[in-house]
N, CA, C and O atoms as CSV, one atom per row, in Angstrom:
chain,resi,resn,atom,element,x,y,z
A,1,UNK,N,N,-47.836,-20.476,-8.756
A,1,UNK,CA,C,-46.939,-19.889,-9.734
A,1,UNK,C,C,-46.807,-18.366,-9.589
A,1,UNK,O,O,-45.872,-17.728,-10.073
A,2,UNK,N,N,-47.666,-17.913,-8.990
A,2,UNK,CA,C,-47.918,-16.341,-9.267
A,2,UNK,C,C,-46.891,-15.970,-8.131
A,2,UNK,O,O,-46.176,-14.968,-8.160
A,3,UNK,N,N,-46.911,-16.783,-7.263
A,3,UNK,CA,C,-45.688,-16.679,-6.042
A,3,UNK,C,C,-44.241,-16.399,-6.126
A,3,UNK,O,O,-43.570,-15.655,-5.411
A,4,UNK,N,N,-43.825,-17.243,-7.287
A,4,UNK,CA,C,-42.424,-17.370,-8.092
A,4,UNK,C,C,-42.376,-16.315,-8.750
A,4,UNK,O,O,-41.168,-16.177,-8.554
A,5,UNK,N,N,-42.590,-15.581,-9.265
A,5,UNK,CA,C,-42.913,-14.692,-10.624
A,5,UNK,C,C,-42.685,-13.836,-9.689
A,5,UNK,O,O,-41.856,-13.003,-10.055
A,6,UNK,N,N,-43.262,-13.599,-8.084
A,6,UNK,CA,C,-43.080,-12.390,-7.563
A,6,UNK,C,C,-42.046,-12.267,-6.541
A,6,UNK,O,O,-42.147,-11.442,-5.633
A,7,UNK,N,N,-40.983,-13.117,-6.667
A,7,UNK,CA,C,-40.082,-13.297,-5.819
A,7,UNK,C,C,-38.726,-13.658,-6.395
A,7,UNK,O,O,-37.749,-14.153,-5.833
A,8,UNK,N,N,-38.952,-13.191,-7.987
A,8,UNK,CA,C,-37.737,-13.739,-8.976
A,8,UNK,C,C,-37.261,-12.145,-9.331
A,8,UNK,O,O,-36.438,-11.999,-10.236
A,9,UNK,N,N,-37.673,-11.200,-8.763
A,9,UNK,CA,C,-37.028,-10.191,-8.855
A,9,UNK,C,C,-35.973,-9.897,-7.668
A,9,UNK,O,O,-34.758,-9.750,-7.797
A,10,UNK,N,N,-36.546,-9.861,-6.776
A,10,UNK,CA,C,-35.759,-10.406,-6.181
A,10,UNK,C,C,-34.713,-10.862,-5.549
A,10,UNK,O,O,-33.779,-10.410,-4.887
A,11,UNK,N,N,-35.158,-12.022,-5.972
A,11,UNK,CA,C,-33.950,-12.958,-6.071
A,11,UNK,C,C,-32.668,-12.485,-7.024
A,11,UNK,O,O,-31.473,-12.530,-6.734
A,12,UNK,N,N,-33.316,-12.003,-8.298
A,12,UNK,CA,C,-32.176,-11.680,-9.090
A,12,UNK,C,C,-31.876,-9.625,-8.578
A,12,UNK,O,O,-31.138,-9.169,-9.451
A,13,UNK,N,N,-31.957,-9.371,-8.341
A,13,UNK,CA,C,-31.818,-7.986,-7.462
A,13,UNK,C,C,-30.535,-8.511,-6.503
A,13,UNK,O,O,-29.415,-8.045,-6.710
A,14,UNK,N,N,-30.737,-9.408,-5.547
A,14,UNK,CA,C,-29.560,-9.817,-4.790
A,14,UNK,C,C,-29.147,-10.532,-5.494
A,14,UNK,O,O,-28.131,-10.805,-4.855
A,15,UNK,N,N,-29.099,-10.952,-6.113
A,15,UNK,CA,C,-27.743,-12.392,-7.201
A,15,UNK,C,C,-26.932,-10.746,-7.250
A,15,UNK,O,O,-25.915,-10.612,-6.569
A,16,UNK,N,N,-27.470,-9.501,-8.119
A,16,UNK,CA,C,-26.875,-8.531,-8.527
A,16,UNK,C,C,-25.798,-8.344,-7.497
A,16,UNK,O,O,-24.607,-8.652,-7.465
A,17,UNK,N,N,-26.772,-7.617,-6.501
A,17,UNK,CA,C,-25.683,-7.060,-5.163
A,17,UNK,C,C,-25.017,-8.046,-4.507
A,17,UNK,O,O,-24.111,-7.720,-3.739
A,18,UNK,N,N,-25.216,-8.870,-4.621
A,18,UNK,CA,C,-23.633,-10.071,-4.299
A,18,UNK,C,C,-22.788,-9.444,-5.171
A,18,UNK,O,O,-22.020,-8.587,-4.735
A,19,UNK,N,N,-22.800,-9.689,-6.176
A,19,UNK,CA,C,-21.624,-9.862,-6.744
A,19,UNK,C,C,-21.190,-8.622,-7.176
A,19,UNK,O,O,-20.057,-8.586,-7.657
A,20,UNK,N,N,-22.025,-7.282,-7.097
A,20,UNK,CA,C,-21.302,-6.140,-7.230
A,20,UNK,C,C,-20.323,-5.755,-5.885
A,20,UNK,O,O,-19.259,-5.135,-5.913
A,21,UNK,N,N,-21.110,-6.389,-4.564
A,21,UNK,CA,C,-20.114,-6.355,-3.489
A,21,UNK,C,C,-18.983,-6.954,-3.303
A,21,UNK,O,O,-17.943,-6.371,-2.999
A,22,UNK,N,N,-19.133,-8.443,-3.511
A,22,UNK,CA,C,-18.047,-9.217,-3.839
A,22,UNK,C,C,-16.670,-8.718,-4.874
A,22,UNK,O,O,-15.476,-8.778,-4.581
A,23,UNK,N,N,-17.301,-8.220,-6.159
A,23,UNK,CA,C,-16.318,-7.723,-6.688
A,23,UNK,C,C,-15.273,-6.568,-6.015
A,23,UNK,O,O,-14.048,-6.572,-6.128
A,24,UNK,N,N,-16.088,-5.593,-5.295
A,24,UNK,CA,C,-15.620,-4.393,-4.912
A,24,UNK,C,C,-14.710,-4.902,-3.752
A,24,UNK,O,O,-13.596,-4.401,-3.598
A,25,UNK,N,N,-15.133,-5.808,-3.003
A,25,UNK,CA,C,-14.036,-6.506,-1.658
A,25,UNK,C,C,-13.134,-6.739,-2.797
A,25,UNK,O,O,-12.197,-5.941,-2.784
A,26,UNK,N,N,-13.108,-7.592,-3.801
A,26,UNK,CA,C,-11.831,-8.264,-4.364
A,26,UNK,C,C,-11.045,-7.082,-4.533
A,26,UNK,O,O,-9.941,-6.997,-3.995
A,27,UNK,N,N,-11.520,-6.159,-5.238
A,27,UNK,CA,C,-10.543,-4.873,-6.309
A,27,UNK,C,C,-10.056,-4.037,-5.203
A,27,UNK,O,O,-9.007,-3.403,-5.320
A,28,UNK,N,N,-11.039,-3.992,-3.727
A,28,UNK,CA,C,-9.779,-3.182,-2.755
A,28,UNK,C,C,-9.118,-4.583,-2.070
A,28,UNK,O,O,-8.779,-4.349,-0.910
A,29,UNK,N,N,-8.918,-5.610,-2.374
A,29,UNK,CA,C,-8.398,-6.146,-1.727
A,29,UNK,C,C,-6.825,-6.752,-2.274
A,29,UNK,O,O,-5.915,-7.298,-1.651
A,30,UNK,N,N,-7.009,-6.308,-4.004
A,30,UNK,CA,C,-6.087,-6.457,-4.520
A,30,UNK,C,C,-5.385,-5.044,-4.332
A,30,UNK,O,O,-4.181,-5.104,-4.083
A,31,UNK,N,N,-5.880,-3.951,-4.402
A,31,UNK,CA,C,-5.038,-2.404,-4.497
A,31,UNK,C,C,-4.531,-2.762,-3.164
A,31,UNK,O,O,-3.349,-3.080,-3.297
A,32,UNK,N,N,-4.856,-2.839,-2.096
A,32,UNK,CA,C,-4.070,-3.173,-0.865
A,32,UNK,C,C,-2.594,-3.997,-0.885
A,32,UNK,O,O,-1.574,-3.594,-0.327
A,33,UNK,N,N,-2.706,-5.082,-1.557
A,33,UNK,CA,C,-1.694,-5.801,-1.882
A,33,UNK,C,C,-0.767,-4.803,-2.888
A,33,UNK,O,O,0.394,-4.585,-2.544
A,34,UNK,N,N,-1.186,-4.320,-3.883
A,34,UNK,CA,C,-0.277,-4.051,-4.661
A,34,UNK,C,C,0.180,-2.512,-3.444
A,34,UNK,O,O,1.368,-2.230,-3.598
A,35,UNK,N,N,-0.198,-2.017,-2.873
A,35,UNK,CA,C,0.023,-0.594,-2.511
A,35,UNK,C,C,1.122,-1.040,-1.265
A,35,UNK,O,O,2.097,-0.349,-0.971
A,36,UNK,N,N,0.780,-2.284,-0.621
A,36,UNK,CA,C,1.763,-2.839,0.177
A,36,UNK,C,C,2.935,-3.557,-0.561
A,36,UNK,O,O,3.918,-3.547,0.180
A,37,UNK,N,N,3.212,-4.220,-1.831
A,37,UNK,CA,C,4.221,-4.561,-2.200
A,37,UNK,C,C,4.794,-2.902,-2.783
A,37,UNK,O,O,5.992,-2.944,-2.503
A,38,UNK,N,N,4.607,-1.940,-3.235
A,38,UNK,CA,C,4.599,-0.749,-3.557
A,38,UNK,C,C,5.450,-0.494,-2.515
A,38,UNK,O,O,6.622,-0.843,-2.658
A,39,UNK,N,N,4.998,0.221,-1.151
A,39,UNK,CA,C,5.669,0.659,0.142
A,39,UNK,C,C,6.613,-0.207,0.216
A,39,UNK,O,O,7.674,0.321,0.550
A,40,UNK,N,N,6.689,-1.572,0.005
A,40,UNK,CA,C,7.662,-2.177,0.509
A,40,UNK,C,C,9.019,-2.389,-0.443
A,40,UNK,O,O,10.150,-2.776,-0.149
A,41,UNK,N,N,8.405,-1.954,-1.756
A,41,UNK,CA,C,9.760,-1.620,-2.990
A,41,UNK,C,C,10.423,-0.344,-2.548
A,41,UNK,O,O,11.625,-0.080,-2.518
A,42,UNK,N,N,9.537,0.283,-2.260
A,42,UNK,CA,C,10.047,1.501,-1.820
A,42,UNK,C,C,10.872,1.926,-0.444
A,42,UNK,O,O,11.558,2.944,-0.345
A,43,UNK,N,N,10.678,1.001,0.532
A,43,UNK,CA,C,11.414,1.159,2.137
A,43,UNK,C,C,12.706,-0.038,1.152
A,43,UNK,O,O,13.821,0.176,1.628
A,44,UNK,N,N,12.746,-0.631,0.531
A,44,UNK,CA,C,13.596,-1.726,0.339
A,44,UNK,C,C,14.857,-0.748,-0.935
A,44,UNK,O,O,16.015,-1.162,-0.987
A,45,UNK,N,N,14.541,0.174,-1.611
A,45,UNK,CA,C,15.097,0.949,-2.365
A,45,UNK,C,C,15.366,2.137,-1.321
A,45,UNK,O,O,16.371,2.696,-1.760
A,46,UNK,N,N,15.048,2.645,-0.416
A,46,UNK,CA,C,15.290,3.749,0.339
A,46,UNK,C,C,16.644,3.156,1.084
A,46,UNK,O,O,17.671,3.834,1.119
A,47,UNK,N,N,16.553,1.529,1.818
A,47,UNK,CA,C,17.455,1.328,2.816
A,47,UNK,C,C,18.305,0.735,2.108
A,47,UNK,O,O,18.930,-0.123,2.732
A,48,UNK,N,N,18.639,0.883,0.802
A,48,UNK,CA,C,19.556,0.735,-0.065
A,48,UNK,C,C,20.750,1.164,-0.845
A,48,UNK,O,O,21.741,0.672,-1.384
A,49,UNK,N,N,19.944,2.793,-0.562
A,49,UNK,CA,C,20.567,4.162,-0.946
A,49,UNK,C,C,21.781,4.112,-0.267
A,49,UNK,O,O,21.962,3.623,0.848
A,50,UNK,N,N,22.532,4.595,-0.926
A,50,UNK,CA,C,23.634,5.110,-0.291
A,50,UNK,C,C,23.657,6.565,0.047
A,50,UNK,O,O,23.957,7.451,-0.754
A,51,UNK,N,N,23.272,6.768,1.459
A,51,UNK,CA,C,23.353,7.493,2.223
A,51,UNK,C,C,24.689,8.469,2.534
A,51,UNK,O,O,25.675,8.029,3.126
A,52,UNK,N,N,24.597,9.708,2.102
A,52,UNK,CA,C,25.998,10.210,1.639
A,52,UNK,C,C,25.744,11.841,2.551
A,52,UNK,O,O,24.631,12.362,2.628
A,53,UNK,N,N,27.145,12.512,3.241
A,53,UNK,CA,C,26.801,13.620,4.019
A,53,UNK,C,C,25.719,14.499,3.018
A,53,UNK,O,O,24.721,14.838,3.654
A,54,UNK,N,N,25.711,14.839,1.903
A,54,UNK,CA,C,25.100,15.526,1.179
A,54,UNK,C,C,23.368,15.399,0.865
A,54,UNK,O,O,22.714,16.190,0.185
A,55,UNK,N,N,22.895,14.266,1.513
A,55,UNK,CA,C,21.469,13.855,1.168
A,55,UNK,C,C,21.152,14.776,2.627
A,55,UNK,O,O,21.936,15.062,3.532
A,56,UNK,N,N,19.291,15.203,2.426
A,56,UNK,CA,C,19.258,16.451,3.014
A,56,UNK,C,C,18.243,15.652,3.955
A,56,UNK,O,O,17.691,16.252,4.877
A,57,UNK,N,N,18.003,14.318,3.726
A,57,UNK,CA,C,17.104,13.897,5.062
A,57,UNK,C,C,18.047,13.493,6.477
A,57,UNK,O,O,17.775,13.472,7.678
A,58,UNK,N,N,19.229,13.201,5.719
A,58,UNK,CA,C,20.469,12.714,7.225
A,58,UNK,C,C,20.890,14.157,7.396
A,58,UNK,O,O,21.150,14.860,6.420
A,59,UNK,N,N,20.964,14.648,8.797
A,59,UNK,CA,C,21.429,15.466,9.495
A,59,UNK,C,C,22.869,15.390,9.564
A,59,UNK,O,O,23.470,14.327,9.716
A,60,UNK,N,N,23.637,16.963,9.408
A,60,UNK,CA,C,25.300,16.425,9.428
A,60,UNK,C,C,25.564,16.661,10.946
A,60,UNK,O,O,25.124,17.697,11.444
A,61,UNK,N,N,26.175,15.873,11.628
A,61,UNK,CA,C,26.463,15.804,13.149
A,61,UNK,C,C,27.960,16.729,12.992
A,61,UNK,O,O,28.916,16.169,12.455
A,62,UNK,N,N,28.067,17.810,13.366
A,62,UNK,CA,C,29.197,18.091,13.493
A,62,UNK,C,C,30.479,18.415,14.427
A,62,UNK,O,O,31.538,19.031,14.313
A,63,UNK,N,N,29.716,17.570,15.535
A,63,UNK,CA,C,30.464,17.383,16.622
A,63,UNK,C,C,31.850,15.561,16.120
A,63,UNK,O,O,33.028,15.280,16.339
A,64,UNK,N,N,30.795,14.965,15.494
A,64,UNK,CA,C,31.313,14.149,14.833
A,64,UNK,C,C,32.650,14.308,13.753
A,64,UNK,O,O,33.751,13.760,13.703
A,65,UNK,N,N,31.855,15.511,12.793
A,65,UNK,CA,C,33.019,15.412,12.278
A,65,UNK,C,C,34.469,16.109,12.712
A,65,UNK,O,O,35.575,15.716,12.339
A,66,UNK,N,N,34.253,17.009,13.411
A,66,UNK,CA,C,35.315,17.695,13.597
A,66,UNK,C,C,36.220,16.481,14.718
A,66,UNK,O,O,37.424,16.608,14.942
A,67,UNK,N,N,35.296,15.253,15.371
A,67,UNK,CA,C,36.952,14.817,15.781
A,67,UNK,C,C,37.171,13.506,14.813
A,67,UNK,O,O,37.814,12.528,15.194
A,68,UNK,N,N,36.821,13.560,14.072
A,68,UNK,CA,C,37.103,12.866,12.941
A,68,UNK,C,C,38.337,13.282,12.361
A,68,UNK,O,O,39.251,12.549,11.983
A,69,UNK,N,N,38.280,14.497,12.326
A,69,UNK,CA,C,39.506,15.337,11.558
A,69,UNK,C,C,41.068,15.522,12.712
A,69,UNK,O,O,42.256,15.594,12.396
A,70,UNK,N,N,40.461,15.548,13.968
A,70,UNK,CA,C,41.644,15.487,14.785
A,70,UNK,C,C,42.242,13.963,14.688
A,70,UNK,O,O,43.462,13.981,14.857
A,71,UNK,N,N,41.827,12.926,14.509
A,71,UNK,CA,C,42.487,11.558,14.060
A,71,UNK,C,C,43.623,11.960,13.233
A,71,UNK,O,O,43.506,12.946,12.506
A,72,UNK,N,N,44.992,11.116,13.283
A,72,UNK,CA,C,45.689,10.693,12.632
A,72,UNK,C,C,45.878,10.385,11.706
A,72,UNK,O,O,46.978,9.908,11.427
């Protein structure tokens, strides 16, 4: 008996760290998911935009426009 008694700490010491590890895999394993549906609301709202000469990430080509303007 004296055997048990000294090996039930232990035992419950790791029951602990299981499941404080376990938890911590789950909670980054859910922020991952949400941070990837996140990026992906976000590339899905970006390639949605209407992209207009005036937005300052598109470059104005202005070789473009000027024969744009020689058209008919």
């Amino acid at each position: 008996m004296p055997y048990v008694v000294a090996v039930v700490p232990t035992i419950v010491v790791a029951a602990f760290f299981y499941v404080i590890i376990k938890r911590m895999m789950e909670a980054d394993r859910r922020e991952r998911l949400a941070q990837s549906q996140f990026e992906a609301e976000q590339d899905r709202r970006q390639a949605t935009r209407k992209d207009g000469p005036d937005d300052p990430a598109r470059p104005v080509d202005s070789a473009q426009e000027s024969h744009s303007e020689e058209l008919p």
